[in-house]
C-alpha positions in Angstrom: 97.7 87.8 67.1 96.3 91.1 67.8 97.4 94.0 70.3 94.2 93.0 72.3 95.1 89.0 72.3 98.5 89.3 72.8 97.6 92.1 76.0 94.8 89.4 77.5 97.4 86.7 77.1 99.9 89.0 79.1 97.4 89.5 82.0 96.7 85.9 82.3 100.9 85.4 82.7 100.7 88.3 85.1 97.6 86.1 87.0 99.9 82.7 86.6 102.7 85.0 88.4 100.9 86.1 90.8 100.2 82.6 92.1 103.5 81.6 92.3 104.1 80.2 88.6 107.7 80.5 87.6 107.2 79.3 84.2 104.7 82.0 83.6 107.7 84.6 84.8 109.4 83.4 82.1 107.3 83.1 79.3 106.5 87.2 80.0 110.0 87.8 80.2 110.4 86.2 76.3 107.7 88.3 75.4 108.8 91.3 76.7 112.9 91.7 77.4 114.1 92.2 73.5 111.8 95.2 73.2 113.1 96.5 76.5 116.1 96.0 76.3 116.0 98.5 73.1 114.4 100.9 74.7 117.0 100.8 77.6 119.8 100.6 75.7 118.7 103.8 74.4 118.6 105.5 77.6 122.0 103.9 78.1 125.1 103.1 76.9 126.3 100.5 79.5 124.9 97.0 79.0 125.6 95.4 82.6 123.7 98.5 83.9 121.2 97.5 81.1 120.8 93.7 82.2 120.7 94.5 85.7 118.2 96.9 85.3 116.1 94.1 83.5 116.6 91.6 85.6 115.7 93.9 88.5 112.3 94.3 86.6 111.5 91.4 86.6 112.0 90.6 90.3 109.7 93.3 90.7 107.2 91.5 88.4 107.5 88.7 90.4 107.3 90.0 93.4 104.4 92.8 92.9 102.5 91.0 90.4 99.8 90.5 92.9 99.6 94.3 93.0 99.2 95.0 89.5 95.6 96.3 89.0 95.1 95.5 85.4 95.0 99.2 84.4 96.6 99.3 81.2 98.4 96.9 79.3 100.9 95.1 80.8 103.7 96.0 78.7 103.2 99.7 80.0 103.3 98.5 82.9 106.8 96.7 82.9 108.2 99.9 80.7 107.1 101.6 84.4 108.8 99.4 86.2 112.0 99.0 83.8 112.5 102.8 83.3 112.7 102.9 87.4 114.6 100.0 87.5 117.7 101.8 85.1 116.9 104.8 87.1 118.1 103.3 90.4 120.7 101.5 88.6 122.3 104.6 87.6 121.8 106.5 91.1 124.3 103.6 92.4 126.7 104.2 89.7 126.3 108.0 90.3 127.1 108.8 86.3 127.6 111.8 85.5 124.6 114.0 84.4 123.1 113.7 81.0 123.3 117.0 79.6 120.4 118.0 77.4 123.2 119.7 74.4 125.6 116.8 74.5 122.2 114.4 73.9 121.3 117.0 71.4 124.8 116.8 70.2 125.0 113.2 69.8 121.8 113.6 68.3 122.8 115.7 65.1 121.4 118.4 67.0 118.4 116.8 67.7 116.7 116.0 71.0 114.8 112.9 70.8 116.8 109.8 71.4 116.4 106.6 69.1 112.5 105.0 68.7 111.2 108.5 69.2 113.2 110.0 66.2 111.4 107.1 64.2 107.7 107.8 65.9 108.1 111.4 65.8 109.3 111.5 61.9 106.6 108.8 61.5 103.6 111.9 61.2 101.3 109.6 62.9 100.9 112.1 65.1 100.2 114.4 62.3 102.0 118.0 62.9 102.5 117.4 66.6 105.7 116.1 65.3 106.9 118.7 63.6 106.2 121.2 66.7 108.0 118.5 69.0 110.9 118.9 66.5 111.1 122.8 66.6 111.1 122.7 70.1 114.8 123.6 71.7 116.9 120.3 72.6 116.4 121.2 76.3 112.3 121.3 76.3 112.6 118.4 73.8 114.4 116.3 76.3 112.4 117.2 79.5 109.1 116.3 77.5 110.3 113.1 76.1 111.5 111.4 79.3 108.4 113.0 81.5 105.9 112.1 78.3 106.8 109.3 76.8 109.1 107.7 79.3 106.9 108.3 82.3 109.7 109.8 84.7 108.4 112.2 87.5 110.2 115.6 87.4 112.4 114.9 90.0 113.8 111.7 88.2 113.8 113.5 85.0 115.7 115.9 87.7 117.8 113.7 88.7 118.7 111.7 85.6 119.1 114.9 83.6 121.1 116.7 86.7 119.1 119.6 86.6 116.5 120.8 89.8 113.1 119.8 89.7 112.1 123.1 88.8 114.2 123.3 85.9 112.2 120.4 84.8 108.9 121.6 85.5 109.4 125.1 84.0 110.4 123.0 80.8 107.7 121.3 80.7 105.9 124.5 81.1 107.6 126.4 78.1 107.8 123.2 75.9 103.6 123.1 76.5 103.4 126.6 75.9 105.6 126.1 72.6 103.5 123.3 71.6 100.4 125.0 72.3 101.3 128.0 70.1 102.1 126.1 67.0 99.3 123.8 66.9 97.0 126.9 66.9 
């Protein structure tokens, strides 16, 4: 099955949802939960936090899926809603804030947290990778959760515990950076 099938399939489940059809929650949910569960696992250590953001998720499925315009595909879609879902999960916990060096730390002094190591190394995206990669831990964080997570800057604010404007000025300078060596 292609990316196309499989994406028409999931709108059709989102459709059955919509309606009311419980077995079409949970034949989205098989679909979907392994690969996000990865990708929140990597955003976070604890698994109850984890689970309850994905259960969360799909409560939101099933109670928004009327609401879901069809721009996109669906699996972007849920990602949306999961990432927010683990956000407000750890506002209740009140964690302490993820520092950009100690993820850079853990990293082996690089930024980029699990899957995106992999697609960034990949050089699919030719040497927009390699630029992403130069760029200090602290940019490279800001532009990975706004970019390819999806966060605003004030949850990237928030989950990062620096001000909004920290974010945004990051963004700015990791842009700029970006910018320069692709010219």
């Amino acid at each position: 099955m292609n990316q196309t099938d499989a994406d028409a399939e999931d709108r059709a489940l989102v459709a059955r949802i919509a309606r009311g059809d419980r077995s079409a929650l949970e034949q989205l949910y098989r679909r979907h939960a392994p690969w996000m569960t990865a990708r929140l696992e990597s955003r976070c250590a604890d698994p109850d936090l984890v689970d309850m953001a994905l259960q969360d998720t799909f409560v939101s499925v099933w109670k928004s899926a009327r609401k879901y315009r069809g721009d996109g595909q669906v699996g972007a879609w849920l990602w949306g809603i999961a990432v927010r879902r683990l956000i407000d999960q750890l506002r209740k916990k009140r964690p302490a804030p993820m520092a950009p060096d100690a993820v850079a730390a853990a990293q082996g002094g690089r930024g980029a947290i699990g899957f995106e190591d992999a697609l960034i190394d990949s050089g699919a995206h030719g040497s927009l990778g390699p630029a992403i990669r130069n760029l200090h831990p602290d940019l490279q964080t800001v532009l990975i959760v706004t970019a390819i997570d999806g966060l605003s800057t004030k949850e990237a604010g928030h989950l990062l515990g620096v001000p909004q404007g920290t974010v945004k000025t990051r963004l700015m300078r990791a842009r700029q950076q970006l910018q320069e060596a692709m010219s």
